[in-house]
C-alpha positions as CSV (number, residue, x, y, z in Angstrom):
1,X,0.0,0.0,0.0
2,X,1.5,3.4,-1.2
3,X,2.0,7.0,0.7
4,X,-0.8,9.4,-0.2
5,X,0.3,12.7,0.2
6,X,-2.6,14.9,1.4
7,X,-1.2,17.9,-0.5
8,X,-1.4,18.0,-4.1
9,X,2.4,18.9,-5.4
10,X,2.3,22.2,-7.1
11,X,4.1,23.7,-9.8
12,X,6.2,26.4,-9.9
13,X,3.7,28.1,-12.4
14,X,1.0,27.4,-9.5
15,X,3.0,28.8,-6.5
16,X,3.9,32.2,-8.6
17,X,-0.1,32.6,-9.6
18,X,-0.9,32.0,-6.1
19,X,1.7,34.8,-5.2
20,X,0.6,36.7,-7.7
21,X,-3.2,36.8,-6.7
22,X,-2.4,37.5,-3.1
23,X,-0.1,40.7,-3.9
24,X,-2.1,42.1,-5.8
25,X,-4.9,41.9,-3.5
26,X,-2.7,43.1,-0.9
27,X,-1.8,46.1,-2.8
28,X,-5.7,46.8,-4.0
29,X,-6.2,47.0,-0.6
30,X,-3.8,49.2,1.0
31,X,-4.8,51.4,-1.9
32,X,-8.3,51.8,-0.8
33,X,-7.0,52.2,3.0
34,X,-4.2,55.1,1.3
35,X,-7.6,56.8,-0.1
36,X,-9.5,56.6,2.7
37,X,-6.6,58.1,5.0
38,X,-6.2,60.7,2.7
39,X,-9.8,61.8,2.2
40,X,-10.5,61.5,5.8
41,X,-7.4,64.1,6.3
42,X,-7.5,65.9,2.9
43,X,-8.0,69.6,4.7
44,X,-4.6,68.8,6.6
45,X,-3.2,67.7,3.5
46,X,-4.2,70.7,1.8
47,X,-3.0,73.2,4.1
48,X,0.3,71.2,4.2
49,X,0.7,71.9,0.6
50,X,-0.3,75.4,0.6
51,X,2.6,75.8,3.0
52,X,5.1,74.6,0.3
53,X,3.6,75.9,-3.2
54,X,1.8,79.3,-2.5
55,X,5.2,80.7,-1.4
């Protein structure tokens, strides 16, 4: 009677789309949370700029 692994062997191909998926994901979402942080504080930012630019 043979070993049966209970995980399926993957492929390198596999592992990178896997990677792949998950990073981008990642990154969708801290872009969301970057746009909601700067909404939520956009007067700050302004003023912050208007400190640098309107001399």
């Amino acid at each position: 009677m043979g070993y049966k692994s209970r995980k399926r062997h993957k492929s390198r191909r596999e592992k990178f789309r896997d990677v792949l998926r998950n990073t981008r994901v990642i990154i969708l979402f801290a872009f969301i949370a970057l746009l909601l942080y700067a909404y939520m504080n956009r007067r700050e930012i302004w003023a912050w700029l208007k400190t640098y630019w309107y001399g």
